[in-house]
C-alpha positions in Angstrom: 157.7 -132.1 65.2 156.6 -131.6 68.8 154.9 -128.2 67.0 153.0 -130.7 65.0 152.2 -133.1 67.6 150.3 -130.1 69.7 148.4 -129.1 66.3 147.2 -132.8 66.0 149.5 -133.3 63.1 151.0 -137.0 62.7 154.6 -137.0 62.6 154.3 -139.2 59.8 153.1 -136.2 57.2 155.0 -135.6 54.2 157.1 -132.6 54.2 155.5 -130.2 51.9 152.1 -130.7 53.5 153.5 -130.1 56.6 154.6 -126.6 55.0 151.7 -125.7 53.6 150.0 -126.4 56.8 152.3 -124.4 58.9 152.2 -121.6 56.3 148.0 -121.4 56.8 148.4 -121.5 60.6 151.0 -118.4 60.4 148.7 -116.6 57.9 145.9 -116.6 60.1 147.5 -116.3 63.2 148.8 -112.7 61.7 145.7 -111.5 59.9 144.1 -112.2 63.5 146.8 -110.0 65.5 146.3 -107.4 62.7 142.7 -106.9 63.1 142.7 -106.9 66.5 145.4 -103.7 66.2 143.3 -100.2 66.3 145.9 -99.0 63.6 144.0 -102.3 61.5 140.8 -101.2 62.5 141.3 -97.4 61.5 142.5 -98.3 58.4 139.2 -98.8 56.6 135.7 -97.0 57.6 132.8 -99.3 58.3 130.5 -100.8 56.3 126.7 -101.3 56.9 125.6 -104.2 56.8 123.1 -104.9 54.1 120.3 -105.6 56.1 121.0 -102.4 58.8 120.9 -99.9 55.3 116.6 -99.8 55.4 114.7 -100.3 52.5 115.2 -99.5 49.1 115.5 -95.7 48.1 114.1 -96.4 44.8 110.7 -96.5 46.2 111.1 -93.1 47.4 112.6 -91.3 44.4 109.8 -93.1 41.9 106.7 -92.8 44.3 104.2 -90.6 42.3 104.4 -88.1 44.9 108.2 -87.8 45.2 109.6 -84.6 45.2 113.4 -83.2 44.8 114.2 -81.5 48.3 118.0 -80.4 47.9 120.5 -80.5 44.8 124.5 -80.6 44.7 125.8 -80.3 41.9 130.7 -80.6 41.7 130.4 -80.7 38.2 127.7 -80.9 35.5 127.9 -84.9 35.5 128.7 -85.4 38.9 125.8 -84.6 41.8 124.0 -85.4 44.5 120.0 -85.2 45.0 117.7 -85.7 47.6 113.9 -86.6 47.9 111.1 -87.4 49.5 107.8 -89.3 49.5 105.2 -87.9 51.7 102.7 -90.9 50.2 102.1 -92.7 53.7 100.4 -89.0 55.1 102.6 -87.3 57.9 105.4 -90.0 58.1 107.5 -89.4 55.1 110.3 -91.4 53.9 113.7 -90.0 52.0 116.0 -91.0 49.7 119.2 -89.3 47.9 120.5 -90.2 44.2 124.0 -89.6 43.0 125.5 -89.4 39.5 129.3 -89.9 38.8 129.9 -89.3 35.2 126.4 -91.1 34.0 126.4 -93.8 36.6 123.6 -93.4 39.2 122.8 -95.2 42.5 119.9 -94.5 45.3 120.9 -94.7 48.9 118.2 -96.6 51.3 115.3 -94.9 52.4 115.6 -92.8 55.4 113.4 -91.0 58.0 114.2 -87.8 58.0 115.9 -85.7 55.0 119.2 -86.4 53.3 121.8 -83.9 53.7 123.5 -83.4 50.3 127.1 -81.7 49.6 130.1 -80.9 47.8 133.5 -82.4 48.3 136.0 -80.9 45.7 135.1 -83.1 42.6 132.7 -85.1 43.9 128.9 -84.9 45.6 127.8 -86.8 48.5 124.9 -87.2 51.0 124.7 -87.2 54.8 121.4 -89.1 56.0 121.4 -86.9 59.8 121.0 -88.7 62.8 117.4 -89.3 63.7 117.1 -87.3 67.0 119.0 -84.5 65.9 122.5 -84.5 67.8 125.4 -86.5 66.7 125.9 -88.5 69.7 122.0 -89.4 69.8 122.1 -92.4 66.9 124.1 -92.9 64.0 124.5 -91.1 60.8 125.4 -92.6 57.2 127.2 -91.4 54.7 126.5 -92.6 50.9 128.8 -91.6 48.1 129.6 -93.2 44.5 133.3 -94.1 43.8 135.2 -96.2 41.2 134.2 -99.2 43.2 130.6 -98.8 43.1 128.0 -97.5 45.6 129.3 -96.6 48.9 127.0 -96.9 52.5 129.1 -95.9 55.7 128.3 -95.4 59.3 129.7 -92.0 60.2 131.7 -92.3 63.3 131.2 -89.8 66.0 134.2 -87.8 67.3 134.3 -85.4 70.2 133.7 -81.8 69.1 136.8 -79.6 68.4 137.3 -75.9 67.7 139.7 -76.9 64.1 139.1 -78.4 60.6 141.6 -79.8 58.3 141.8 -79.2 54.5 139.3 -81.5 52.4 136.9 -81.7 55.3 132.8 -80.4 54.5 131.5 -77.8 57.1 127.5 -77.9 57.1 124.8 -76.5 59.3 122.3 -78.7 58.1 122.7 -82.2 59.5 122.1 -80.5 63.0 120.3 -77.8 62.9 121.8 -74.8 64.9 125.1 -76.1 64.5 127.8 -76.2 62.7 129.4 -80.3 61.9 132.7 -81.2 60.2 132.1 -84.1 57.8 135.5 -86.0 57.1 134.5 -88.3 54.2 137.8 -90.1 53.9 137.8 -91.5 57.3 134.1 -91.9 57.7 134.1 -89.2 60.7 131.6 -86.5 62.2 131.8 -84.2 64.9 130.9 -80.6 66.2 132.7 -77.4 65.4 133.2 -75.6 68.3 133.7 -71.6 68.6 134.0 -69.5 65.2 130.8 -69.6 63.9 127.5 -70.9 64.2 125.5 -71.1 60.3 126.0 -70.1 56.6 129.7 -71.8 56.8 131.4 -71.2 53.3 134.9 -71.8 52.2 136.6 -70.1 49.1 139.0 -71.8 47.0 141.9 -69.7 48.3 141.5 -72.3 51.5 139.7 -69.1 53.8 136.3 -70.4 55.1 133.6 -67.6 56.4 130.6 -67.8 58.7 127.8 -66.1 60.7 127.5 -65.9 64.1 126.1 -63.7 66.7 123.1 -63.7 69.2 120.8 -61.3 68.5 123.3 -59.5 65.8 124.9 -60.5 63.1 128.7 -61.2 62.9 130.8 -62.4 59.9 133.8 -64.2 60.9 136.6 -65.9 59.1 139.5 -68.3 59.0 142.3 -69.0 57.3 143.8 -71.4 59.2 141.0 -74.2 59.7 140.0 -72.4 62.9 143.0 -72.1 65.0 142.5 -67.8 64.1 140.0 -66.0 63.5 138.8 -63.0 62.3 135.9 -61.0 62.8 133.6 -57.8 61.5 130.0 -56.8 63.1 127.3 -56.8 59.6 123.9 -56.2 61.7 123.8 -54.7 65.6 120.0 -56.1 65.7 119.4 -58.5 63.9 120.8 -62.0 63.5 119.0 -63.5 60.4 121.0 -62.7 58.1 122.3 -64.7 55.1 125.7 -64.8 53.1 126.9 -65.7 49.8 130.9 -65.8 49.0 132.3 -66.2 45.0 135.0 -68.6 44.8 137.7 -66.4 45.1 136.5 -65.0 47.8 136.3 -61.0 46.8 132.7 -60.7 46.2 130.3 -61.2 49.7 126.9 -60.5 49.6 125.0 -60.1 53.2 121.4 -59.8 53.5 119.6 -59.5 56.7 116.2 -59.9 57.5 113.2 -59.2 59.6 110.0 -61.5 60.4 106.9 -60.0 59.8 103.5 -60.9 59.6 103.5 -62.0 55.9 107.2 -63.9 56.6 110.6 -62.9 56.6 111.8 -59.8 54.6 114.5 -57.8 53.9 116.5 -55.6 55.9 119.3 -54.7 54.4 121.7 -56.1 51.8 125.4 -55.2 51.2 128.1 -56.2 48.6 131.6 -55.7 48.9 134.1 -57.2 46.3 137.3 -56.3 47.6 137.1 -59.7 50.6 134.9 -57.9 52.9 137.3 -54.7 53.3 134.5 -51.9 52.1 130.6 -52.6 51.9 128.5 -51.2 49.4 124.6 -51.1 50.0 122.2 -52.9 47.4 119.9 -50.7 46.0 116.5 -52.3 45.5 116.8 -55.0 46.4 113.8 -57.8 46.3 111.2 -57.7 49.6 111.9 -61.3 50.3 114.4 -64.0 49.7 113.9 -67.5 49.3 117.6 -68.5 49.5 120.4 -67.1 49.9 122.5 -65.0 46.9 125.4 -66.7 44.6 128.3 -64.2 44.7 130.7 -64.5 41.4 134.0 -63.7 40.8 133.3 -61.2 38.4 131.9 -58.6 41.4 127.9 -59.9 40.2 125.4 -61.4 42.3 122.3 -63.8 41.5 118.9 -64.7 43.8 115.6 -65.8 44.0 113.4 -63.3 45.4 110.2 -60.7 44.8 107.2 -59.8 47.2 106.1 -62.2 49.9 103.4 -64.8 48.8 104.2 -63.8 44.7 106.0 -65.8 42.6 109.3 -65.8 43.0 112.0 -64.4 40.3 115.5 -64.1 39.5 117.4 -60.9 40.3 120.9 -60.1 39.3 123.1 -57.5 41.6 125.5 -55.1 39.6 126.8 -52.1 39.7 125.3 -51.8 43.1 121.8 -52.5 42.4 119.5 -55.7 41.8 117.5 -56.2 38.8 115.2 -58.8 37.2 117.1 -61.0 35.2 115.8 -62.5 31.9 116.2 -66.0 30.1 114.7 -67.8 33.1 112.2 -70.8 32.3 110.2 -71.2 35.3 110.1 -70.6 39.1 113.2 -71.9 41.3 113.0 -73.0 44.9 116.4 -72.7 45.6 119.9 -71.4 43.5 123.3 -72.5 43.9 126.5 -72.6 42.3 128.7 -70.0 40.7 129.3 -68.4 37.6 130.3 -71.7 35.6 127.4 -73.7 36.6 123.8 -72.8 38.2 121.3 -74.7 39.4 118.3 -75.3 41.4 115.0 -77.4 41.8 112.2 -76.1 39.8 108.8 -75.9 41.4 105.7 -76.5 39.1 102.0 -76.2 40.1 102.2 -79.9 42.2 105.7 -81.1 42.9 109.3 -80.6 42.5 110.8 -83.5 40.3 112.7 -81.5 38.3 116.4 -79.3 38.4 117.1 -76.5 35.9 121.3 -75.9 35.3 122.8 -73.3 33.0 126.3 -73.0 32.3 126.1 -69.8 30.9 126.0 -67.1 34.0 121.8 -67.6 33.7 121.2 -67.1 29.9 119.8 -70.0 29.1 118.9 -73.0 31.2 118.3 -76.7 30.5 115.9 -79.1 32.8 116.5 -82.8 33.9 115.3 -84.9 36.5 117.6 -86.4 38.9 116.4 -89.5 39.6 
């Protein structure tokens, strides 16, 4: 009773209000020592708030100057894409869509360009902080769940030199570096050591990058960087580009050389025993405009062709690259793997449009990803 006197409770109260009471006092009093725990507050990423999201993204993607910027695509129903709206002159705005199994939603409109990846089954997009480190301003992180749309602030860690399994490597949200997305706990950091661009990892868990200054180096780890191994590609050069099948046998490198009419290329190699013997490409197209897609099967696709001409599709086997047929139009980028290609097509204006086949290239279907 003297507990009730000090809460300003009469004495007088009937006894099962006087529970209820004490019940609601204890409830809170533990939900406050819970939140104020770190374990609590690490529980659950945070949330933006509404109003710190920006404006709608849906002015972006359906300005009629929007244009499709980067594509990626887990599955055939479930990708990310981002675009842009130049409309305003110089200052242009960006926005990313992403469909799970037919349901779409637009993240807010951003400054600068969205970032979009793969994460096993699922796609996702990264809008990069604005001044171009990690630690200068915040980065989000949008993805689509069972739950709905979902619009996190990526928390900054301090950089490390490992990764863990189910953690996305990119060289794109910084450029000239290499960041470690962890999109369960709502985390971003630097990778430190290894490499330094073109991070890919197989699905036997081995993840391979470039590195080098002035050369190119391809170096590899099975381990999530604790080891690493390493094998020179170019002693002069160190543009080069590399593509990796999901198993990991078949690696394509490709470096390249600026020249007055852009870059072009140097030399290309395939090997399809994991990077153990190299094989060089035999004609292989002047210029690329992205990198290869290595398969499984010991084949290789790209865009490529002269500088300045329109760009084609070239398939590599047997040692040698070749025009491929059944494409409907010109690419601006290729991805994926023998199950599933893709890439934004570019008409005479704007990009607004992705092709996908699921056929290894023989026949291609458009949509627009908006």
């Amino acid at each position: 009773m003297e507990l009730l006197e000090r809460c300003g409770l009469p004495r007088s109260m009937p006894p099962f209000l006087v529970v209820g009471v004490l019940a609601a006092v204890t409830s809170i009093v533990v939900a406050v020592l819970h939140l104020s725990t770190p374990e609590a507050a690490a529980d659950k990423p945070p949330a933006l708030v509404p109003a710190l999201a920006g404006p709608p993204g849906t002015t972006v993607v359906t300005s009629p100057r929007a244009q499709v910027l980067s594509m990626a695509m887990a599955t055939r129903d479930r990708w990310a894409a981002g675009w842009s709206d130049c409309t305003t002159g110089p200052n242009c705005t960006y926005a990313a869509v992403i469909d799970r199994d037919g349901i779409r939603a637009t993240a807010p409109a951003w400054p600068v360009p969205y970032v979009t990846l793969r994460t096993g089954t699922e796609a996702i997009a990264v809008a990069p902080p604005l001044e171009g480190t990690l630690d200068g301003s915040a980065s989000r992180l949008f993805r689509l769940t069972y739950d709905g749309p979902q619009l996190t602030r990526l928390r900054y860690r301090v950089p490390t030199t490992t990764f863990q399994q189910g953690e996305v490597l990119s060289d794109q949200i910084v450029p000239g570096r290499i960041v470690v997305v962890n999109p369960q706990d709502s985390t971003v950091r630097m990778l430190q050591g290894g490499g330094t661009r073109s991070p890919i990892c197989d699905g036997s868990g081995r993840c391979w990058m470039l590195s080098g200054i002035g050369r190119t180096d391809i170096v590899w780890t099975d381990d999530g960087g604790k080891t690493w191994g390493s094998q020179s590609l170019d002693t002069h050069n160190q543009l080069g580009r590399l593509a990796v099948s999901p198993d990991g046998q078949t690696l394509v490198s490709t470096t390249v050389v600026v020249t007055d009419s852009g870059q072009q290329v140097a030399k290309m190699a395939i090997s399809t025993d994991r990077g153990n013997h190299w094989t060089a490409v035999q004609n292989p197209p002047p210029s690329l405009s992205t990198s290869p897609v290595a398969f499984d099967d010991g084949t290789a696709m790209m865009i490529g062709g002269p500088p300045g001409a329109r760009p084609r599709v070239y398939r590599i086997s047997e040692g040698a690259a070749k025009v491929n047929g059944g494409y409907p139009g010109d690419l601006a980028d290729l991805s994926g793997d023998q199950h599933l290609l893709y890439g934004p097509e570019v008409p005479k204006r704007r990009t607004t449009g992705v092709v996908l086949s699921t056929d290894n290239g023989t026949t291609w279907t458009r949509f627009a990803p908006r």
